[in-house]
N, C-alpha and C positions, 0 to 999 in steps of 0.2 A: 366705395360702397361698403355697406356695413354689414357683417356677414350676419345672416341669419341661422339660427341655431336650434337645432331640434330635442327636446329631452327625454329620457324615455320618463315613462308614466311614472315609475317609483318615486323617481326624482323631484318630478314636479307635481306631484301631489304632497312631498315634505315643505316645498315652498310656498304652496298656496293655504296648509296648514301651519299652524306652529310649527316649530323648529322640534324635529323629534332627537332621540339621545342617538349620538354614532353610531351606533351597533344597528340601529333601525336600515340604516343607507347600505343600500345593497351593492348597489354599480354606480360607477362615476358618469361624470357629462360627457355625451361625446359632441364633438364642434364637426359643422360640416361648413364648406364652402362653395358659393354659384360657380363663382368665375373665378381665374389667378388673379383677380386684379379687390379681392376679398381676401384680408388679410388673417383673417378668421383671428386675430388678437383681441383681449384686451388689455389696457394697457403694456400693448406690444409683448404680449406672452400666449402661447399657444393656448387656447381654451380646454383643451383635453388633458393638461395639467394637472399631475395630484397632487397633494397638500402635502407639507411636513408633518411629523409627529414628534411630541417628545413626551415620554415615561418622565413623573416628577421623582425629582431625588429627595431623598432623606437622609438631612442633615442634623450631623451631630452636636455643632456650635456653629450660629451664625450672629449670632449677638454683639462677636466686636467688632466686625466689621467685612465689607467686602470680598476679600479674600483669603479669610479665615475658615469655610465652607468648608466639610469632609463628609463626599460622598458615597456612597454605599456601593456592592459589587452589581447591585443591578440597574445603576444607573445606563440609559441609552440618552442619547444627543437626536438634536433636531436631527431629521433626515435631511438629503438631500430632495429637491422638487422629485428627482424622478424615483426614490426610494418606497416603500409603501411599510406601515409602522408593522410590527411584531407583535404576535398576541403571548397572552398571560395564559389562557387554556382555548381548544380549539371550539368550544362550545359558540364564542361570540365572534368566531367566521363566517364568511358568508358567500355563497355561489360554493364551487368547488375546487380552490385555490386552497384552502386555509388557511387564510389570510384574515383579517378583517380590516375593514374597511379602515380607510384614512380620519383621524378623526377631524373633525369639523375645524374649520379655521375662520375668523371672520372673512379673511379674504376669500375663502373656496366661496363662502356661503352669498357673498355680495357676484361672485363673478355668476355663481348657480342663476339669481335674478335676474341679473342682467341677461344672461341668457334667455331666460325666461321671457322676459318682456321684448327684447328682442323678436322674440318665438313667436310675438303675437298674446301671448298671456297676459292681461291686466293683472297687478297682484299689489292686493289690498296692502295702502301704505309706502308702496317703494315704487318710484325712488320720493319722500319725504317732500313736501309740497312747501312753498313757501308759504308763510303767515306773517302776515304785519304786525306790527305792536304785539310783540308775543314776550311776555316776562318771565317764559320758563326756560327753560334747558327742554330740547325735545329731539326724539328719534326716530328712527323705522321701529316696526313691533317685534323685528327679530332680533332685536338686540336690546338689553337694559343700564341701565346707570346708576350710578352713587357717587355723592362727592365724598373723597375719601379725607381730605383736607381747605381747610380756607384759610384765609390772612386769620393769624392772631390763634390758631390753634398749637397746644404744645405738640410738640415732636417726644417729647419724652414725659416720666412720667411725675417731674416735675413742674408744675405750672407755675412757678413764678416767671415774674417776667426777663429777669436774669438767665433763663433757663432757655433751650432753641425751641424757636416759635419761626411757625410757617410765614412767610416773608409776605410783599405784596406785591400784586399782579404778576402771580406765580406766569412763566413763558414756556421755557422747554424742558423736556421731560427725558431720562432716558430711562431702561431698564434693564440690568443684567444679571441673572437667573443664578442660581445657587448652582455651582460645580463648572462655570466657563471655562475654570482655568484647564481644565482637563482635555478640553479640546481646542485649548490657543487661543481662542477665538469669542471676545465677547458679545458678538453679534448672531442673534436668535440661537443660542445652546447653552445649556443648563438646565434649570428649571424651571416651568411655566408660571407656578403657585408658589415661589418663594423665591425671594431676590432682596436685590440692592437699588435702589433710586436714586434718580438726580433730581433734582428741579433747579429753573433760575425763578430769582426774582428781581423784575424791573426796575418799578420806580412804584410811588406813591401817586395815587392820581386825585386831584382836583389840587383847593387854597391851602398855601402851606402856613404853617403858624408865621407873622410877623407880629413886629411891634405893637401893639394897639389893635389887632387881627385875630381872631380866632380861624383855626382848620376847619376846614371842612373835608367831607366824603371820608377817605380812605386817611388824612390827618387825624381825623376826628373822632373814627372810629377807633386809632392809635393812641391817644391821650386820653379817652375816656377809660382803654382798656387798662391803661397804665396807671391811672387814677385811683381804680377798683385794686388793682394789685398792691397796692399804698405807697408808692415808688415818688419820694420826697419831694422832688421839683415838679410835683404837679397835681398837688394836697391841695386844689385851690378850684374853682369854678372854672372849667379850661373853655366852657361855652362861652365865657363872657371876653369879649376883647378888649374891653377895659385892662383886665388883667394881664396881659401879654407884655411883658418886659425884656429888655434885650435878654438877660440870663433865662429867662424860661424858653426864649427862641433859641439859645445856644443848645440847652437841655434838650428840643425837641430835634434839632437840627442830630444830635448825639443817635437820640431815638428812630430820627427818619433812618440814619444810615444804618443802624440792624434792621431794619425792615427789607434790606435789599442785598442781592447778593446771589447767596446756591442754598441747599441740602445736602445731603449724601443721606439716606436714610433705610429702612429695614421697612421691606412691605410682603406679606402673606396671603394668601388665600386661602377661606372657608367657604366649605361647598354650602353651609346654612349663613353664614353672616357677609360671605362676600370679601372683598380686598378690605385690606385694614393697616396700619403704617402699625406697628412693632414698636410699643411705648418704651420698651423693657433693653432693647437694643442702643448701640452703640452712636446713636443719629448726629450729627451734626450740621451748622450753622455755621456758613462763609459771609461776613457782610462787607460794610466800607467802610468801619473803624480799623484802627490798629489791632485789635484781636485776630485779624487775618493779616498774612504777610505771605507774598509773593517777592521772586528775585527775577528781575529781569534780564534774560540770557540775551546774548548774542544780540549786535548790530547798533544798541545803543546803551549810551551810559548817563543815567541818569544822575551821577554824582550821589549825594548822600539826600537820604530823605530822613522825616521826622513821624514819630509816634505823636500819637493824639499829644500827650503830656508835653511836646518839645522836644523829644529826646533824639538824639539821632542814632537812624538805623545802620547794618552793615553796607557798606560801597553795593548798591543797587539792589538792597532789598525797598522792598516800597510796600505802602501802609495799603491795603483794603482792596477791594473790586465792587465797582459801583456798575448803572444801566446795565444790566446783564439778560440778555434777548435770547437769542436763539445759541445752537454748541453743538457736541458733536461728542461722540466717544470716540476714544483713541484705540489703534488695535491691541494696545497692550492693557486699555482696562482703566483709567484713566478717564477724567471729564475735559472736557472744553467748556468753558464760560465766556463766550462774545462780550464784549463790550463796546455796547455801540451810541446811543446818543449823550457822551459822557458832558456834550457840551452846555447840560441843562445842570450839570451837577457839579463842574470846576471850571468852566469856561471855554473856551474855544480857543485851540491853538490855533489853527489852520483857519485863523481871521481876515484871509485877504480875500474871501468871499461873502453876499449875502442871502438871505434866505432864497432867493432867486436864482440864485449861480451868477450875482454881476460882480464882476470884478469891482474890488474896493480900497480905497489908497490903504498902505499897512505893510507888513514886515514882507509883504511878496513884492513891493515896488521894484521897476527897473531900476538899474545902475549901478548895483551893488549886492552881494552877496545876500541869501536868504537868513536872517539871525530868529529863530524862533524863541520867543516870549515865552517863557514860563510862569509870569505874573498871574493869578486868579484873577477875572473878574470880578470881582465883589461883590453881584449881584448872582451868581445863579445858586441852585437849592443848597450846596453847604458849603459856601463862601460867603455868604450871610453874617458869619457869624465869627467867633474868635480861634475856630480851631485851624490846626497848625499844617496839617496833609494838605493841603491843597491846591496843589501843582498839577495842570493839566496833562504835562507829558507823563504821568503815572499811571493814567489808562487811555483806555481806545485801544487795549491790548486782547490778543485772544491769551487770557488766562487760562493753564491748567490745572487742573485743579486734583491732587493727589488721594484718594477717599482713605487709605493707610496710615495717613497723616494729619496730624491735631491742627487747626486749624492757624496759629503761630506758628508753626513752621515753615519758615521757606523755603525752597529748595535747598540740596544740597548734592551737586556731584559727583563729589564721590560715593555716596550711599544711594543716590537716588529717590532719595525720598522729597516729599516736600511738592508746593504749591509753586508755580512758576509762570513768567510773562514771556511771551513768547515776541522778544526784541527782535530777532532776525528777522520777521515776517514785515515789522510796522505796523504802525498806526493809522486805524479809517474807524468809520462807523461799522465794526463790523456785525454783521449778523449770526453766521454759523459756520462749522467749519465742517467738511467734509474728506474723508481718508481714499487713496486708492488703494484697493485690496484685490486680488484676485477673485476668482469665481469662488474658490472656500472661503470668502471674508477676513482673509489673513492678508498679514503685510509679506510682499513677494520677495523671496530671498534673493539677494546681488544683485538689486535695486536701490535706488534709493527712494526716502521716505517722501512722498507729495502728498498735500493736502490743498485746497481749493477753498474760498470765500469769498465773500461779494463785501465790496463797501455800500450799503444800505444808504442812499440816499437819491437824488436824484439827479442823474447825470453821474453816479459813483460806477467803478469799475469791477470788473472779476479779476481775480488774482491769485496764482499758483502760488506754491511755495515748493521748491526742491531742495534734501537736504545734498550737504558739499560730500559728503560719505553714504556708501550702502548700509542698506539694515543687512544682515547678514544673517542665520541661523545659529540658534543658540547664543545671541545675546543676552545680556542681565537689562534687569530695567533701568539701572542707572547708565549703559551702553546705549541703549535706544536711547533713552531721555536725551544725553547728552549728545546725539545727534541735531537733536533742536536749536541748537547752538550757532550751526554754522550753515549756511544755505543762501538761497537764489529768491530771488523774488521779482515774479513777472507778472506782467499787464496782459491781458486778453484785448488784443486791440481788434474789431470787430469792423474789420475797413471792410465790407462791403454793404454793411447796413446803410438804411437812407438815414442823414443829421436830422432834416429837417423835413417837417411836414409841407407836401406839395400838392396844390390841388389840381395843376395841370399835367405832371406825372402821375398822381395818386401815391406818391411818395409820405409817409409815416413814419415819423421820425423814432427811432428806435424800436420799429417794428419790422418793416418790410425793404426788401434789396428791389431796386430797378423799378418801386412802386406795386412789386407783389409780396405776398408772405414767403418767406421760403420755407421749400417742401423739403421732405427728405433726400426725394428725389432731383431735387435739384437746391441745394443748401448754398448761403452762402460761407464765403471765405475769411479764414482771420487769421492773425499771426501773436505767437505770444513775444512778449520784447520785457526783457533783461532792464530792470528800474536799478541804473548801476552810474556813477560817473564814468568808468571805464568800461561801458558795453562802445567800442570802436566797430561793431559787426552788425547790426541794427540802425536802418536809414531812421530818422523820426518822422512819423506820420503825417507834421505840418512842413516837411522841410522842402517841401514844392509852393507852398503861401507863405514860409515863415524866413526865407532867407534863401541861404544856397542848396540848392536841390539835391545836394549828396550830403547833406550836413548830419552827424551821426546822433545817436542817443545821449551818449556820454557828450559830446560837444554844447549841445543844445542844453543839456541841464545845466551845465556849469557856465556857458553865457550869460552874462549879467543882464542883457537885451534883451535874447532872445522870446518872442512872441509876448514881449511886453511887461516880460517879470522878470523878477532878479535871478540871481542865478546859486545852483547849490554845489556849495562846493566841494561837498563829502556824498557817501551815502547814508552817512547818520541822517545827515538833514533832510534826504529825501526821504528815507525811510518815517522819520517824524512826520512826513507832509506828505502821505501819498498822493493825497486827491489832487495838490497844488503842482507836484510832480509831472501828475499826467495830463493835468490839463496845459502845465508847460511845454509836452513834447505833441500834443494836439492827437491823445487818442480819445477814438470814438466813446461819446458818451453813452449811458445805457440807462434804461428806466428802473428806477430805484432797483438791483439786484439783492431780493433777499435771501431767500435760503437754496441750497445747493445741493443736490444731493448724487453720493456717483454711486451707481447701476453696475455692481460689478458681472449681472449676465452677462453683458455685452458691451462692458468697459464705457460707458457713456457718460456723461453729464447734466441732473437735470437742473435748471433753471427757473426760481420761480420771478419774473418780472412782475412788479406792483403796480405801477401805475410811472407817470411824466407828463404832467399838464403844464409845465414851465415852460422861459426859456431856456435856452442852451447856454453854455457858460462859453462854448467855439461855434464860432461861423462851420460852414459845411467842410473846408478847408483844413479846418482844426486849426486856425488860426485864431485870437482872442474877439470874442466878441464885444466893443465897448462901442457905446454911443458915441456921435460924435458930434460934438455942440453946433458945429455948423449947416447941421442937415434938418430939417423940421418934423420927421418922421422918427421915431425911437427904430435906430436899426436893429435890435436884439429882438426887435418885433417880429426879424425877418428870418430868424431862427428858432424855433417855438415847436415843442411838441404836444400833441392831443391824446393823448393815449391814458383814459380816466379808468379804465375797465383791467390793464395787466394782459399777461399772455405766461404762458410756462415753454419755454425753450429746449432745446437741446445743442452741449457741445459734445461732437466726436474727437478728439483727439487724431492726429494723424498718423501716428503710432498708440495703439489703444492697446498694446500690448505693456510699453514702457512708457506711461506719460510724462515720466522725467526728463526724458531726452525730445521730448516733440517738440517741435516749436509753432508747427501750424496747427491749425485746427478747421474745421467746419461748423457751423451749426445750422439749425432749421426750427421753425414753429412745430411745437404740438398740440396748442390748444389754445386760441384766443379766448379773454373775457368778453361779456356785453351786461347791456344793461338789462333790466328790467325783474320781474318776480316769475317768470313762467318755471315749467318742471327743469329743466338741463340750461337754464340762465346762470351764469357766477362770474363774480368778478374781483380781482384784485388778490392773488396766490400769492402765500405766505408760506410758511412753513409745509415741509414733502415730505411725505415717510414712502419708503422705499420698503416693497414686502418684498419675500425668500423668492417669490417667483418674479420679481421683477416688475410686482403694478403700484402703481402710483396714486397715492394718497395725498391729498391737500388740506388746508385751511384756510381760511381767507382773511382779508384786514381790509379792512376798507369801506365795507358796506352797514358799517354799525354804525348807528344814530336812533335818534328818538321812534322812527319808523322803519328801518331795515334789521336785518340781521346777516350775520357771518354767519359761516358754516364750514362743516367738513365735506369732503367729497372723494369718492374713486374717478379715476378717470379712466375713459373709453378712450382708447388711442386711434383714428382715422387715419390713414395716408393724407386726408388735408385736413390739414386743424381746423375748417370748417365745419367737418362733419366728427370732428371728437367732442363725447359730450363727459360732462359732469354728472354722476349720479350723487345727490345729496344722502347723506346717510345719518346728519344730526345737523339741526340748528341751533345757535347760541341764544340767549334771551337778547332782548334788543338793545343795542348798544355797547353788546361783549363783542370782542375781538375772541377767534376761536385760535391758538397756539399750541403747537408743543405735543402736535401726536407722536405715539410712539407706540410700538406693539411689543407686549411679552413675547420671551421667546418662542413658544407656544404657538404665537396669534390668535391666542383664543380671547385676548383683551388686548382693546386699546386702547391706551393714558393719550388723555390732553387735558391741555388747562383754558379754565374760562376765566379772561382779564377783562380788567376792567368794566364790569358789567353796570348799568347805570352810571356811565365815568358823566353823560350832563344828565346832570342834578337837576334840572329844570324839562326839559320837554321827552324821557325816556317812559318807558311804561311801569308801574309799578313791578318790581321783578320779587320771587320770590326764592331766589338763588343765594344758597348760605346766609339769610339776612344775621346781622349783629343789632340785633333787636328795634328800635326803632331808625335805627343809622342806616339803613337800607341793605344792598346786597356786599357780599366780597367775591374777592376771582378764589376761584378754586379749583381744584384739580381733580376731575373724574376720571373711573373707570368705567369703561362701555363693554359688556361682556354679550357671549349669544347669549339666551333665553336659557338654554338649556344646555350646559356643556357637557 
């Protein structure tokens, strides 16, 4: 049941009006509840909750970089949820505490609505109504927007084209506020109105320049810009594809790969002009030439790689970071850049499957040992051409990415500085990385380090990582850092989920246990298992269909037979192949797992599931699923999932105190998608931002085309994810994917970016988002602020 919620008058006459200035709000919400069986949350957080505050610093130099900040004696830190902020004089108190009031947060301000509407109050605009064929960027009225950048803007206050320029189809976003270091902690403390920025950028979308080929969309907007900057290889009519010669496709193939990559950059707030990125500042550009350099640590050796020119690098530095998706900040201040569909952009290692999940004859065949291919395909976007990087095992990495350091620098051990590939973990399509930190957002001392990611695909897995040594207090950065080195890495195997879809169970394959969703109250069960040739303590999940029913993890990898594929006989080679890994030891498949995010209120896990309209790459068994010529029915038929719409999950940890040492787990549904356009309808969760009080933020990927739109949304959290709904709070123009929320420390803003907006060129609705003059629209990155802060 959903609680219902009463407001007193002040309150809700600021909601049914414009958004008055903080000092106006007298008394906070109070939440009432019918019955114990009203959870009176949302998003699983007490409703009578006050907000954080945080007093802006002023800083003395933040121009070169990140953590160069020096801030003043009257600098204060976010508060804690249950804290209430400090006044400057007692004039702007209110009631008889002298106190004033919390200031406004988006989140207080969306939970005050919801409330509200709950309450029975209709209020003009919220929650944001769906519109079809909408080619703008659009909000609720309490809150406003600016794009603060698009593809092809300088970052600095150089505009040539040599100079850093905003990438394309900008993804995830983070923000860490001027003076973090002061309280450890880069997660919501510092400053609200002055900071440091990440951004990724993915890929380039639409026709890439070939031979006899002109670009289009987002290529073409690229070569024209380049054109205009007078930039020599491409002095020439780039509309006509008459003109397109291998050397000009090497040229663009050069050009695509600065277009993708990260930022690190300087963003400010004015209360008259708004958010603005800091031309004048220290900004930087990661992409997928040899300008950037990463050293991959720990678990694999990549042997020697080559700079764009040929040249060869140091024993496991490696040239560039390309598909860069979703990330994660580290507790020490630090980016994460995912790299996940790198197989569009050097080829596919992990070749023993196809788009389907069917097994496919290749270096995974039984009989023999797995040898992974480091060959490029010679067809995908920059293996095209003549350059020299491009070896697929060089990413599919979660890169870190150092903002202290130039972008050529690779890591370095001993000093701790430097860009780095985070080898211990392996290689998947990864999406984002998520840290465990205590309830202060810091990493827990005489622990060790765990961080969490999903391999983004479908039928990909979730996967821990624990470091081999504790973080300890009062380590150097190069201490921590080079714990990354050495560590664990486990499977979330999710045995109690249904495989496959049943219609005489009601069985849902990678949704629901025993044919129901699970609840919290009754969750199902999972266990994490050790991706090791030497885990001898871990039965393997198919080892009741795949052979002998005590047959162990480590055994089963390194059988040449076993369940149909060769065998590995290291854990390099597994680590190179996770997906192939675990579909060898028959753990449970999962619906594309993309972003992840942990809940340190209550030490949790969330989950966003995207969708699984395929088959299954294992029978229900976990045994391999392959047709079988002598049968006339396609058996892979007979493991199929439906699931077009997505759900957002949770895992608990069995020990949610130490999740390094847990090995079980539980999880349960919090919110299934559906289809359709009504008010609390959404489908398909992407990326999650997690606020100070523990509520849940999304974006979605899925429902963009010529007639739908993505969006952002808070979620109501229900004891059954039937009745949790989505409140929409922005829509993307038609055909954008919405990515990469992220809230200032503050919460009084929050960053995301619009990708891919108009990606089909032919049936989308005219958009008027960043256009590049007649070349249509670009992704760009907005800030959503209250009305009135």
């Amino acid at each position: 049941m959903r609680t219902i919620v009463s407001l007193r008058p002040a309150t809700l006459f600021l909601l049914l009006a414009p958004l008055a200035c903080a000092d106006d709000v007298s008394e906070l919400v109070d939440s009432t509840t019918s019955d114990e069986s009203s959870s009176g949350t949302v998003s699983g957080v007490t409703l009578t909750s006050t907000t954080a505050s945080t007093t802006d610093t002023t800083t003395a130099d933040t121009s070169a970089g990140p953590t160069t900040a020096t801030t003043s004696d009257e600098t204060t830190t976010t508060t804690s949820p249950e804290s209430s902020s400090s006044s400057e004089d007692e004039s702007s108190s209110s009631g008889t505490t002298g106190e004033p009031p919390p200031l406004d947060t988006i989140p207080s301000v969306i939970r005050e609505l919801v409330e509200a509407e709950n309450g029975g109050t209709d209020i003009d605009g919220f929650p944001l109504e769906y519109e079809p064929l909408a080619g703008s960027l659009r909000v609720i009225p309490q809150v406003e927007t600016q794009i603060d950048a698009a593809f092809l803007d300088p970052l600095t206050a150089d505009d040539a084209a040599t100079a850093p320029f905003w990438g394309a189809n900008n993804d995830f976003n983070a923000y860490i506020g001027d003076g973090w270091e002061e309280q450890g902690s880069p997660y919501f403390t510092g400053s609200g109105v002055a900071g440091w920025m990440f951004t990724n950028f993915e890929y380039a979308s639409n026709d890439r320049a070939n031979v006899g080929a002109a670009p289009t969309g987002n290529g073409l907007q690229l070569v024209t810009w380049l054109a205009e900057r007078g930039v020599p290889e491409f002095q020439f009519d780039v509309t006509d594809s008459a003109q397109w010669t291998a050397e000009r496709v090497d040229a663009y193939i050069l050009w695509h790969k600065r277009a993708v990559g990260a930022a690190v950059y300087r963003v400010e707030y004015d209360e008259t002009e708004g958010w603005s990125i800091d031309t004048s500042a220290t900004n930087t550009r990661f992409d997928g030439t040899s300008d950037t350099l990463f050293r991959i640590v720990g678990g694999i050796d990549v042997a020697t790689a080559q700079d764009d020119d040929g040249n060869d690098l140091p024993a496991n530095v490696v040239p560039g970071t390309s598909s860069n998706c979703s990330g994660g900040v580290t507790p020490w201040g630090t980016f994460i850049s995912a790299e996940e569909n790198v197989n569009f952009a050097y080829g596919e290692l992990e070749s023993c499957w196809s788009s389907a999940n069917a097994f496919v004859s290749g270096p995974c065949n039984p009989g023999a040992d797995i040898v992974w291919s480091t060959n490029p395909s010679g067809s995908a976007d920059y293996t095209r051409g003549t350059a020299t990087n491009t070896r697929p095992d060089f990413y599919a990495y979660l890169a870190e990415i150092d903002p202290e350091a130039a972008p050529g620098e690779a890591y370095d051990p001993v000093t701790g500085n430097g860009h780095l590939k985070i080898g211990s973990f392996g290689r998947a399509h990864w999406e984002n990385a998520t840290f465990h930190v205590g309830d202060d957002w810091n990493l827990v001392p005489d622990q060790p380090i765990v961080f969490y990611s999903g391999d983004d695909r479908r039928g990909g897995r979730i996967y821990k990582w624990v470091s081999q040594d504790n973080y300890t207090d009062g380590m150097t950065k190069a201490e921590i850092r080079n714990l990354l080195a050495e560590g664990y890495t486990y499977v979330a195997h999710f045995a109690d989920l249904d495989n496959s879809d049943d219609a005489e169970s009601g069985a849902l394959g990678g949704l629901t246990v025993g044919g129901e969703l699970p609840l919290a109250a009754s969750p199902g069960n999972g266990q994490w298992i050790l991706l090791s040739v030497t885990n001898d303590l871990d039965i393997a999940p198919n080892a009741g269909g795949g052979g002998g029913s005590m047959t162990t993890v480590g055994d089963a990898l390194q059988d040449v037979n076993w369940n149909g594929m060769g065998g590995f006989p290291d854990d390099e080679t597994v680590l190179l192949g996770l997906y192939s890994a675990t579909n060898k030891i028959g753990v449970r498949e999962l619906n594309r797992p993309e972003d992840l995010e942990w809940r340190p209120q209550d030490g949790s896990l969330w989950i966003a599931f995207t969708n699984h309209d395929r088959a299954n790459a294992l029978r229900d068994d976990g045994t391999l699923s392959i047709d079988d010529p002598d049968t006339v029915e396609n058996e892979r038929d007979a493991f199929v999932r439906s699931d077009d719409f997505g759900a957002i999950f949770v895992l608990n940890e069995e020990d949610t105190a130490n999740p390094g040492s847990s090995t079980n787990f539980t999880f349960h549904a919090a919110w299934r998608g559906s289809p359709g356009a009504t008010t609390y309808e959404a489908a398909n969760p992407d990326n999650i931002a997690v606020d100070t009080e523990g509520g849940i933020w999304f974006g979605t990927d899925g429902n963009f085309g010529p007639e739908k739109q993505d969006a952002i949304y808070f979620l109501e959290v229900a004891a059954d994810p039937a009745d949790s709904r989505a409140w929409r709070i922005a829509t993307m123009p038609s055909d954008a994917e919405n990515t990469g929320p992220a809230f200032a420390s503050d919460e009084r803003t929050l960053f995301f970016s619009v990708q891919h907006p108009a990606e089909d060129l032919v049936g989308a609705p005219a958009s008027d988002f960043a256009p590049f003059g007649e070349l249509g629209p670009r992704s760009g990155r907005v800030s959503m602020t209250l009305v009135e802060r």
